[in-house]
C-alpha positions as CSV (number, residue, x, y, z in Angstrom):
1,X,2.8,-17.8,-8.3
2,X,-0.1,-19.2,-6.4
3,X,-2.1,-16.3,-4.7
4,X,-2.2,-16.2,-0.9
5,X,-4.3,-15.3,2.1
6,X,-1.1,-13.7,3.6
7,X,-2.0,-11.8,5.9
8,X,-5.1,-13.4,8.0
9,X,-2.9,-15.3,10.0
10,X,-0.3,-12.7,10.7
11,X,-2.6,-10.9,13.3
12,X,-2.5,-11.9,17.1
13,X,-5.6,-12.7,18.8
14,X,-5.9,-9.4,20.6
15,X,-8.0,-10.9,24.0
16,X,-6.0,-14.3,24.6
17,X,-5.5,-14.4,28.2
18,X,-3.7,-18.0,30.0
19,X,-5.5,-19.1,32.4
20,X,-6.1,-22.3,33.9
21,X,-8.8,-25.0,31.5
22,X,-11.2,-27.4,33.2
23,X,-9.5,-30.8,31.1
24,X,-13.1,-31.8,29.4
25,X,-12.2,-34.6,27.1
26,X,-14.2,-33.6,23.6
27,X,-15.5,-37.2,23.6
28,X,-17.4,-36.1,26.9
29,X,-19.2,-33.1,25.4
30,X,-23.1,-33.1,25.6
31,X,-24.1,-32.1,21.5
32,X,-27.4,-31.0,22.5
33,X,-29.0,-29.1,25.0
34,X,-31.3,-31.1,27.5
35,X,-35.0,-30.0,27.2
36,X,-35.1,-26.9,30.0
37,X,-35.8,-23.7,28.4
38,X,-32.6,-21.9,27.8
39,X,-33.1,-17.7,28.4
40,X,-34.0,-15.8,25.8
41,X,-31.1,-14.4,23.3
42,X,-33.2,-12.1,21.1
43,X,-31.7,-9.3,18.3
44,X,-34.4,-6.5,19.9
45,X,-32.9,-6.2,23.3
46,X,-34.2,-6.2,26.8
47,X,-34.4,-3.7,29.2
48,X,-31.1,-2.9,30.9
49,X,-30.8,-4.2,34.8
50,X,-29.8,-0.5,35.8
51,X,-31.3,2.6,35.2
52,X,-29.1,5.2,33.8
53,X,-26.4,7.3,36.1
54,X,-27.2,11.0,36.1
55,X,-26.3,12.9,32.8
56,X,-26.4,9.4,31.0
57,X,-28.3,8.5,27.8
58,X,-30.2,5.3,27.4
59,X,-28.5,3.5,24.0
60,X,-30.8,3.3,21.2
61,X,-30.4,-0.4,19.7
62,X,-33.4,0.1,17.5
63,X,-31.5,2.0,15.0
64,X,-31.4,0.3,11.3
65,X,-28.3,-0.2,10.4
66,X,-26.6,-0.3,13.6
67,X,-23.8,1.3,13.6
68,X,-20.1,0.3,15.8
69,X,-17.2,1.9,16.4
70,X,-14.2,0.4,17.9
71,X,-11.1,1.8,17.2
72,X,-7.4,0.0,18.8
73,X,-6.7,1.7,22.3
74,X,-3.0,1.6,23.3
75,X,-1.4,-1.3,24.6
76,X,1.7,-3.2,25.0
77,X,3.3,-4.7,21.9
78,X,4.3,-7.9,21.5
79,X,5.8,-10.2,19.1
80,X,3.4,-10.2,16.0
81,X,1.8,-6.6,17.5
82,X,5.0,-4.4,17.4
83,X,2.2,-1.2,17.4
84,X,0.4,0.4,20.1
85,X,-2.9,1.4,18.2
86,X,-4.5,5.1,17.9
87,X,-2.4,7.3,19.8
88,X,-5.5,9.8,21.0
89,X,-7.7,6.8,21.9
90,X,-8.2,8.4,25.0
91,X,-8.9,11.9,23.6
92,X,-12.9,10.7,22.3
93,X,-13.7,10.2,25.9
94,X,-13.3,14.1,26.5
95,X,-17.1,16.0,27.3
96,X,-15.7,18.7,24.2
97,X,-14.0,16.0,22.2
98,X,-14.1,17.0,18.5
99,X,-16.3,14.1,17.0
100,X,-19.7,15.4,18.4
101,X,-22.0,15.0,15.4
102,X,-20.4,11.1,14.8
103,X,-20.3,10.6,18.3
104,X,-24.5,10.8,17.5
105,X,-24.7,8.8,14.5
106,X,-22.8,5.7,16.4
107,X,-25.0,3.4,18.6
108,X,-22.2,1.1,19.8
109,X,-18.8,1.5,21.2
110,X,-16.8,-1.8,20.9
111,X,-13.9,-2.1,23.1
112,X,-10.9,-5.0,23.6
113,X,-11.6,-7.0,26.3
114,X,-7.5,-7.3,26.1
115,X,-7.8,-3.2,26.8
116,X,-10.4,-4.1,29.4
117,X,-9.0,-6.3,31.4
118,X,-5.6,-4.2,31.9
119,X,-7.2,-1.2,33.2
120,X,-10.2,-2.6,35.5
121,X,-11.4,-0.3,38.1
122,X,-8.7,2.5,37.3
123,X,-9.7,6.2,36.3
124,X,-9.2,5.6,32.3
125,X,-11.7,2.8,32.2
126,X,-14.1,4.8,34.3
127,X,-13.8,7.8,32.0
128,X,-14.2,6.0,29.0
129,X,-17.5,4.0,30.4
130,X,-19.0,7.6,31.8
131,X,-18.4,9.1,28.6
132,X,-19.6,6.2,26.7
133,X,-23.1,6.6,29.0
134,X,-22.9,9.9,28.6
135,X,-23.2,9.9,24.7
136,X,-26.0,7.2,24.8
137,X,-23.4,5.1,22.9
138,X,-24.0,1.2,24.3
139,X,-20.7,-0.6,25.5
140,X,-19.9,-3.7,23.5
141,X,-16.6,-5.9,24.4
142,X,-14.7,-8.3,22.1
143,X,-13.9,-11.4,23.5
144,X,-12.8,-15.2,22.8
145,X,-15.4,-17.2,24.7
146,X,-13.8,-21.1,24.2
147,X,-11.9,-22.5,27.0
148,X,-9.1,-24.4,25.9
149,X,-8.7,-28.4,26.7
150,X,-6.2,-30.2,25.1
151,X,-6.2,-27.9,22.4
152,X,-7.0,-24.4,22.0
153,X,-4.1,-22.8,23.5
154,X,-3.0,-19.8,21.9
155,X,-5.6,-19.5,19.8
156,X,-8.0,-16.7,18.7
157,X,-11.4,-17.4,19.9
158,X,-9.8,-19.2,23.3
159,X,-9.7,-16.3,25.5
160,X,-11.5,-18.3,28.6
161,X,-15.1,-18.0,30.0
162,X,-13.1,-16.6,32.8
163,X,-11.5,-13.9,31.4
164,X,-14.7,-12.5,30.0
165,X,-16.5,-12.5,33.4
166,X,-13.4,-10.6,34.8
167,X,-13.8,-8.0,31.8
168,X,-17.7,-7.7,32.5
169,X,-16.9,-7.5,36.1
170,X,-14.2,-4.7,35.3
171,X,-17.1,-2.9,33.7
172,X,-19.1,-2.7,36.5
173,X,-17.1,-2.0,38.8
174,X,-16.5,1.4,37.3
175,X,-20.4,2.3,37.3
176,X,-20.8,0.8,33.2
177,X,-23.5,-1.3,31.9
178,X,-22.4,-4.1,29.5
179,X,-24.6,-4.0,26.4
180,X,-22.9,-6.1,23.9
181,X,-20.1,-9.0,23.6
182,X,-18.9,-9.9,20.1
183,X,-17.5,-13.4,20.1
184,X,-13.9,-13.5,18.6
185,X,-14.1,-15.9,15.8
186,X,-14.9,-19.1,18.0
187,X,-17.1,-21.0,14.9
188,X,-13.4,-20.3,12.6
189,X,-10.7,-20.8,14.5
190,X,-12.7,-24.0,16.5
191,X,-13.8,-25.8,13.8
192,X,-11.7,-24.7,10.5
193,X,-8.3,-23.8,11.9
194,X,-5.8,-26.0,11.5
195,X,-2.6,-24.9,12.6
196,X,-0.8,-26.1,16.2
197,X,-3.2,-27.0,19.3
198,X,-6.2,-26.9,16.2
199,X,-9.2,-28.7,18.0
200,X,-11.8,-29.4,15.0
201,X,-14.6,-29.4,17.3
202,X,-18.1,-29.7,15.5
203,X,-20.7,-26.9,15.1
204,X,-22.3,-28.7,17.4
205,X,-20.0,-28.6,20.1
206,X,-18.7,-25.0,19.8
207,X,-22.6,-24.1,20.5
208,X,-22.7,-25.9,23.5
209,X,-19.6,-24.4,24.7
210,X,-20.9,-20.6,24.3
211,X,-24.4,-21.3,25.6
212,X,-22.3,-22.0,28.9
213,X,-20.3,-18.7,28.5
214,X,-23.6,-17.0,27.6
215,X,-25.1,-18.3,31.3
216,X,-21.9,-16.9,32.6
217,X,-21.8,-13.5,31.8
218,X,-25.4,-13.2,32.1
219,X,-24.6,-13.8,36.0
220,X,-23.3,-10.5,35.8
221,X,-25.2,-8.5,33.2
222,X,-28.5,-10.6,32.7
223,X,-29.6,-8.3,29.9
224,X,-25.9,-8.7,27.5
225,X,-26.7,-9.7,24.0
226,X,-24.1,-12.2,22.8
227,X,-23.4,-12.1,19.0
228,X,-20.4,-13.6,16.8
229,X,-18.0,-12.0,14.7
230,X,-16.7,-14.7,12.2
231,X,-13.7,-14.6,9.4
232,X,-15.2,-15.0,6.0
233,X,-12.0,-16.5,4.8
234,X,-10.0,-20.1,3.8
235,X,-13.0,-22.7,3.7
236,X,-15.7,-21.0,5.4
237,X,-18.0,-19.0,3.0
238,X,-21.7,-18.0,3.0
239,X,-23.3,-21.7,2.6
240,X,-20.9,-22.6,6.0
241,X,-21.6,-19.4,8.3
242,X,-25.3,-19.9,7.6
243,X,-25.0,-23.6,8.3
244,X,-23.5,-22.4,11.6
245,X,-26.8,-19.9,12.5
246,X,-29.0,-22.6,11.5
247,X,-26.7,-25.1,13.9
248,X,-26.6,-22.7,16.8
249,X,-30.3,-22.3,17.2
250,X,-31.1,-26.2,16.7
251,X,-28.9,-27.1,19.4
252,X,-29.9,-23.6,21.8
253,X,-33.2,-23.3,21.7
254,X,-32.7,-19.6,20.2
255,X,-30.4,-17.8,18.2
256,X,-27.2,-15.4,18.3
257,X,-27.8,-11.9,18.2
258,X,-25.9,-11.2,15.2
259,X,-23.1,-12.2,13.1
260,X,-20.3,-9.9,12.2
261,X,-18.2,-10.7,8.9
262,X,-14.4,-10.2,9.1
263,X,-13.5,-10.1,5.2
264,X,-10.7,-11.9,3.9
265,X,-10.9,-9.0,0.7
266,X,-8.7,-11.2,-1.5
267,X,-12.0,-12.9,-2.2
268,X,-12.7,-12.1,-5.3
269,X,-16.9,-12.4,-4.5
270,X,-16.7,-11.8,-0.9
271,X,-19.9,-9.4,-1.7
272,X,-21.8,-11.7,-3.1
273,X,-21.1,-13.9,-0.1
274,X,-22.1,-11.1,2.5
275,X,-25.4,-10.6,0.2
276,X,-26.3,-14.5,0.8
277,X,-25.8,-14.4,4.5
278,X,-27.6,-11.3,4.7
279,X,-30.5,-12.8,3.0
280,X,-30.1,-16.0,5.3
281,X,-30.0,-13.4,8.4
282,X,-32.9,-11.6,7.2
283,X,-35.1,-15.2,6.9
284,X,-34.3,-16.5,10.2
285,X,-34.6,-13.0,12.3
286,X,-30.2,-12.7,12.5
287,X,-28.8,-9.1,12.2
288,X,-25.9,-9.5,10.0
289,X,-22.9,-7.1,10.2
290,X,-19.7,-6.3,8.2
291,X,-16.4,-4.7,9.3
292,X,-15.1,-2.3,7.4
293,X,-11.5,-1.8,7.7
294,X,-8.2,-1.4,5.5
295,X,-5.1,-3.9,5.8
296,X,-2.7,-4.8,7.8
297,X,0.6,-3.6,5.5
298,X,-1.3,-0.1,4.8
299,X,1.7,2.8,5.2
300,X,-0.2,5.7,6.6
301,X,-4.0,6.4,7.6
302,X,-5.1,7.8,4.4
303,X,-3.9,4.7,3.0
304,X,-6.0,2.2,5.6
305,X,-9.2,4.7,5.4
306,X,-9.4,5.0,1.5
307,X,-9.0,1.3,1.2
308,X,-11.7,1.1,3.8
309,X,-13.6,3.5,1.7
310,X,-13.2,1.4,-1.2
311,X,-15.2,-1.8,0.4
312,X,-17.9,0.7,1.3
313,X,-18.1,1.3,-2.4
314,X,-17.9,-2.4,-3.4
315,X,-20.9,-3.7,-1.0
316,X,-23.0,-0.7,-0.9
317,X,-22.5,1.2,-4.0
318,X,-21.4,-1.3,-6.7
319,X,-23.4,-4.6,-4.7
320,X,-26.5,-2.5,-3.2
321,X,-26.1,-4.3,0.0
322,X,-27.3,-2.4,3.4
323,X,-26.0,-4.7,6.2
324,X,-28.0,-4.8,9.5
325,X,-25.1,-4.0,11.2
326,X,-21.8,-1.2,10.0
327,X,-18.8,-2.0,11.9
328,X,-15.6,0.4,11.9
329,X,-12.9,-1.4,13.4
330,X,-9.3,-1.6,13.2
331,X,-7.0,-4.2,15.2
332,X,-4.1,-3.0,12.8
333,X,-1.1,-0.3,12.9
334,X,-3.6,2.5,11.5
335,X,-4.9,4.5,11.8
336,X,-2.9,6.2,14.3
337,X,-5.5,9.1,15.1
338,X,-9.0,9.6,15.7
339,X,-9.1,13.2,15.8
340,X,-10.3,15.3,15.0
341,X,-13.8,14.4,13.2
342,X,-13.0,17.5,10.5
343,X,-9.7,15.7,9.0
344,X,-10.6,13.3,6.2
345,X,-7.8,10.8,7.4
346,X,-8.5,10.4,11.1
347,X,-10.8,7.8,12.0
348,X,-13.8,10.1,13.4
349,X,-13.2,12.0,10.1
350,X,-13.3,8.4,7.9
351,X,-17.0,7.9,9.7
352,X,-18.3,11.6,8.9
353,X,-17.3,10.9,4.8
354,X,-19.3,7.9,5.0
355,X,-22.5,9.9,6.6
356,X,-21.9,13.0,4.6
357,X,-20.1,12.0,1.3
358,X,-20.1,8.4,0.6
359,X,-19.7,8.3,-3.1
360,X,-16.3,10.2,-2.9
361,X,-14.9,8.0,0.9
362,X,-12.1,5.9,-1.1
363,X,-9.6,6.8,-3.0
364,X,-8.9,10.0,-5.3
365,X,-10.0,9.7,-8.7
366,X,-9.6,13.4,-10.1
367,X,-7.2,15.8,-9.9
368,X,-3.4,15.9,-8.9
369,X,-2.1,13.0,-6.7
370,X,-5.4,11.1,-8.2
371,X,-5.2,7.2,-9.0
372,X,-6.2,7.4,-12.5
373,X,-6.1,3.7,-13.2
374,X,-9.1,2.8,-10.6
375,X,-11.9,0.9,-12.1
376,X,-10.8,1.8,-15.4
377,X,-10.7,-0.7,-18.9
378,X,-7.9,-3.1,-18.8
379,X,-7.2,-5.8,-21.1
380,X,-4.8,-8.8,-19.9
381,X,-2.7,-11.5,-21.9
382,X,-4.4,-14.2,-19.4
383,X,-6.4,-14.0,-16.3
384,X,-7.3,-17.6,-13.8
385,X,-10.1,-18.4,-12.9
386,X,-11.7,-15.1,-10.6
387,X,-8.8,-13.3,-10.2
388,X,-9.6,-11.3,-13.4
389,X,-8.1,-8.2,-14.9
390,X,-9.9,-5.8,-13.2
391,X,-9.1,-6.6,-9.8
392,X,-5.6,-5.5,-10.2
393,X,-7.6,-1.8,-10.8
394,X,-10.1,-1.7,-8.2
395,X,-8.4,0.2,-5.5
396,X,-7.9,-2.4,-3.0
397,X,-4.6,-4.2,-2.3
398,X,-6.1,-6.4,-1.2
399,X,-7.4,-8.3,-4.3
400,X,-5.2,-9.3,-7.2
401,X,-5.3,-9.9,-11.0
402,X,-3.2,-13.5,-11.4
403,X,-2.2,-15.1,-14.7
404,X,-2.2,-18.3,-13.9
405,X,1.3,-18.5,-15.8
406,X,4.7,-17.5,-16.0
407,X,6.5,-15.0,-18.1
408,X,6.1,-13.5,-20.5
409,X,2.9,-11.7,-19.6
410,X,1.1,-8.5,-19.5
411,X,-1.9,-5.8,-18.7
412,X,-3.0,-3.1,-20.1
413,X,-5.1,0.1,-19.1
414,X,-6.7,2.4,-21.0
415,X,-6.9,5.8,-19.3
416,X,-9.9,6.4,-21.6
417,X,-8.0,10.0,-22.4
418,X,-4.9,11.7,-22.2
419,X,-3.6,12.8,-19.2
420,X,-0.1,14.1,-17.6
421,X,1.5,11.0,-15.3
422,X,3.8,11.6,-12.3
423,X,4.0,8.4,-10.8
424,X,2.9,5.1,-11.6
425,X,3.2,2.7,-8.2
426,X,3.3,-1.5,-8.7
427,X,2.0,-3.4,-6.0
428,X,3.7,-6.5,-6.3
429,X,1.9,-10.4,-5.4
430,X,4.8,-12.8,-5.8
431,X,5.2,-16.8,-4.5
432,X,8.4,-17.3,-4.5
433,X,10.9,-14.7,-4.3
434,X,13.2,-14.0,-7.1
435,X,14.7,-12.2,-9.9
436,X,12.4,-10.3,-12.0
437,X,12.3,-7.9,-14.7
438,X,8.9,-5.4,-15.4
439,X,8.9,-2.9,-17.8
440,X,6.4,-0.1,-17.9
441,X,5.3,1.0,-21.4
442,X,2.9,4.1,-22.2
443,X,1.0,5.1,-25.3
444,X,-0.2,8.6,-26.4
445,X,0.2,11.7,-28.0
446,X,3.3,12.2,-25.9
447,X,4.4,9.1,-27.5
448,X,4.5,9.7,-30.9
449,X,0.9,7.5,-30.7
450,X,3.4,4.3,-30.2
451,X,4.3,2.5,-27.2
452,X,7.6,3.8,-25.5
453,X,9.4,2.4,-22.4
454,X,8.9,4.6,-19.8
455,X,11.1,2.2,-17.4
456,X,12.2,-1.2,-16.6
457,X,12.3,-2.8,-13.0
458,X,15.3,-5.1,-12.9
459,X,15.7,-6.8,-9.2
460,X,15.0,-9.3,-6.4
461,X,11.6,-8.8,-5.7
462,X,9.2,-10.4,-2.8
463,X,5.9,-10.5,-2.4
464,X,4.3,-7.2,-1.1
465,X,6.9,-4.8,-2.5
466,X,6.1,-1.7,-4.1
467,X,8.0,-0.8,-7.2
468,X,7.2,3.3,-7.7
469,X,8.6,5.2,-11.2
470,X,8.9,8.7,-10.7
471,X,10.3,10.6,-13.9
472,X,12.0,13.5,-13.9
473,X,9.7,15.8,-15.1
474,X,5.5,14.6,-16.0
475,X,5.1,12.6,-19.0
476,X,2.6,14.1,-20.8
477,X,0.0,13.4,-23.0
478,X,-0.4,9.6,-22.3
479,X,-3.8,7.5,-22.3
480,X,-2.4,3.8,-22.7
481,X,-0.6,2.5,-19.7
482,X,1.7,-1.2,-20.6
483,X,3.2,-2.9,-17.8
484,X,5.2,-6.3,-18.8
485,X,6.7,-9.2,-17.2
486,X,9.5,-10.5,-18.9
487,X,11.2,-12.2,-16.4
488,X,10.0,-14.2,-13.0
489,X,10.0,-17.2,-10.8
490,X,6.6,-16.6,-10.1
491,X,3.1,-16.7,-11.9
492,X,3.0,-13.3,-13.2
493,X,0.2,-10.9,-10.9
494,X,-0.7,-7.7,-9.1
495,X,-2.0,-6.6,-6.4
496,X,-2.6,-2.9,-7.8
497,X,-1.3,-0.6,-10.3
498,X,-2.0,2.7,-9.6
499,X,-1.1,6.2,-12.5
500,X,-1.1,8.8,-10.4
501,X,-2.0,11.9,-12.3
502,X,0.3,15.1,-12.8
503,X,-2.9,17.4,-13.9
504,X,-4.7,20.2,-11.4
């Protein structure tokens, strides 16, 4: 089994939009700016063009960290997006909606330009953006700012210049003020991508090409701050994303406004890598961000949010690293509410746990229904290269402990004292499909002190299948936790064991 980045490219670019592409061969692009003084793109922002409509706030973009909220509206599926996103999006836009103490500890509101641009000028945009104004909560968009030549098409990042103009345009045509845009990935999928219509383009080059998108929108909203929100994932680590900031101001004359991380958290240092770009941020005067979000095959909101919660843990907690910049986002299937702000598993409810009780916002480590085995001792028959033991224990699917080998293999947790089990849940990470048999051993004084088969697992299996053991009755009395591969086509790994305690 060779471990994966699976699921990165499974999502749709939310915001691609056809439209027509001026047929600039690359050869023809101009790589540096010509010696006029391009406008100023600073983090602190400039006034706004409007004053505020009656009743309305003024956004505070001061605030350290800044924090962003932009949770998936409804919209049509589509092959690849076969869900519609939170089903009370429209519910937070209500003057007694119940979120009213997060609604103040959120600066910025992010919405899809895709959501955007299918509702310009009607009566659910303007009540979002009055509302939005209303709460002093600035308006941020997410778009793809690369027009596509001879490559580009369908591709995340190409959305047009075009189509963003028409979703700032949308904006104002409902009273709103455009504070933000978040660039969709342009540096990634530009450059590093390499799948069908993949254009390569330099750093360079993809600077160039949103400078001109930055003039373009600021025709409309001369005040917009442009940052980029950027994949750490595949090839592109710290050393290349601060290569990029340091590239965008050499050829612009200034710099982005920001730069948003999208995690790829089957990096086994990924906060180690946020750290170094913060630091590179911090040097050159570049508010650097992180979104915090679950995954894409998460079952059920508690699910998405605790694994959320468990990221927040790693980088702040564990790491000691504050961002500039706290992004909530979700462009998955969950979670499907965001109300109210007093239930732990809605998304309003996620955001008040991390203001109110951070230490305790992932997943339950006491008491019954508790994942006993996170971040507890585990020893391993072999481990390769980062993808060590304790991954497969950390609480996040997302991450895996790998072998490196083929059967026979095992780990091994130590509960570090006895408790009653009544589940234990195998999160499988498998290349290629096959036959496979695990068994799960246990050790205590339920056991006689000895190991004893609690159950064996004797099937196809594919990767991202969840084998669950649920006895009859709690097995009591157990503190050492065995489970064994004996038979696979596949190096032998896992994404996450979890014990889930029987005890009050």
């Amino acid at each position: 089994m060779k471990s994966r980045y699976h699921w990165f490219f499974f999502e749709v670019a939310l915001m691609l939009i056809a439209l027509p592409a001026c047929n600039l061969p690359t050869e023809d692009l101009i790589l540096f700016k010509p010696t006029s003084t391009p406008p100023l793109q600073s983090p602190t922002p400039v006034p706004r063009e409007t004053s505020p409509t009656p009743g309305s706030k003024e956004p505070d973009l001061t605030h350290h960290p800044l924090y962003w909220f932009g949770p998936l509206p409804p919209m049509p599926t589509y092959t690849g997006r076969e869900f519609i996103g939170s089903e009370d999006f429209m519910s937070l836009f209500e003057p007694d909606a119940p979120w009213q103490v997060v609604s103040g500890k959120i600066q910025v509101f992010k919405l899809y330009g895709e959501w955007v641009n299918n509702h310009p000028g009607d009566a659910a945009l303007r009540q979002v953006v009055a509302d939005l104004q209303r709460r002093g909560l600035a308006i941020a968009i997410e778009v793809g700012p690369l027009d596509p030549t001879d490559c580009g098409f369908g591709i995340e990042g190409f959305a047009t210049i075009d189509a963003a103009v028409e979703n700032a345009r949308a904006i104002k045509s409902v009273g709103g003020t455009l504070d933000i845009i978040a660039l969709d990935e342009p540096y990634y999928y530009g450059h590093f991508y390499d799948g069908e219509n993949a254009c390569h383009w330099s750093a360079e080059e993809i600077a160039v090409e949103i400078d001109e998108f930055i003039q373009a929108v600021r025709k409309i909203f001369p005040q917009v701050m442009v940052g980029d929100t950027e994949p750490l994932a595949g090839p592109a680590g710290a050393q290349e994303y601060n290569d990029w900031l340091d590239t965008f101001y050499q050829v612009n004359g200034y710099h982005l406004a920001f730069l948003h991380m999208d995690i790829d958290w089957s990096r086994p240092q990924w906060p180690a890598e946020v750290s170094t770009i913060q630091q590179h941020g911090a040097l050159i005067g570049v508010p650097i961000g992180i979104i915090y979000n679950g995954n894409a095959f998460d079952e059920t909101d508690q699910t998405f949010l605790s694994a959320s919660g468990e990221r927040v843990l790693k980088l702040e907690n564990a790491a000691g690293v504050q961002t500039d910049h706290v992004i909530f986002q979700s462009w998955n299937d969950k979670p499907d509410y965001v109300l109210p702000a007093s239930e732990p598993y809605t998304y309003t409810g996620f955001i008040h746990r991390y203001f109110t009780d951070k230490a305790n916002i992932g997943y339950a480590r006491e008491g019954e229904g508790a994942n006993l085995a996170i971040g507890k001792p585990v020893r391993v028959s072999r481990y390769m290269g980062a993808l060590v033991a304790a991954l497969a224990v950390d609480g996040d699917y997302g991450t895996l402990w790998n072998a490196g080998d083929g059967p026979v293999q095992w780990i091994e947790i130590d509960l570090g004292a006895e408790y009653d089990l009544k589940e234990i849940r195998l999160f499988i990470s498998q290349f290629p499909e096959g036959q496979t048999t695990h068994r799960i051993l246990a050790m205590g004084s339920g056991t006689g002190n000895t190991y004893t088969v609690l159950h064996t697992f004797d099937g196809l299996t594919i990767d991202g299948e969840k084998l669950v053991f649920i006895p009859d009755s709690p097995i009591t009395g157990i503190r050492m936790v065995r489970v064994e591969t004996v038979t696979s086509p596949s190096w032998v790994a896992w994404r996450e064991i979890e014990i889930v305690s029987a005890d009050e």
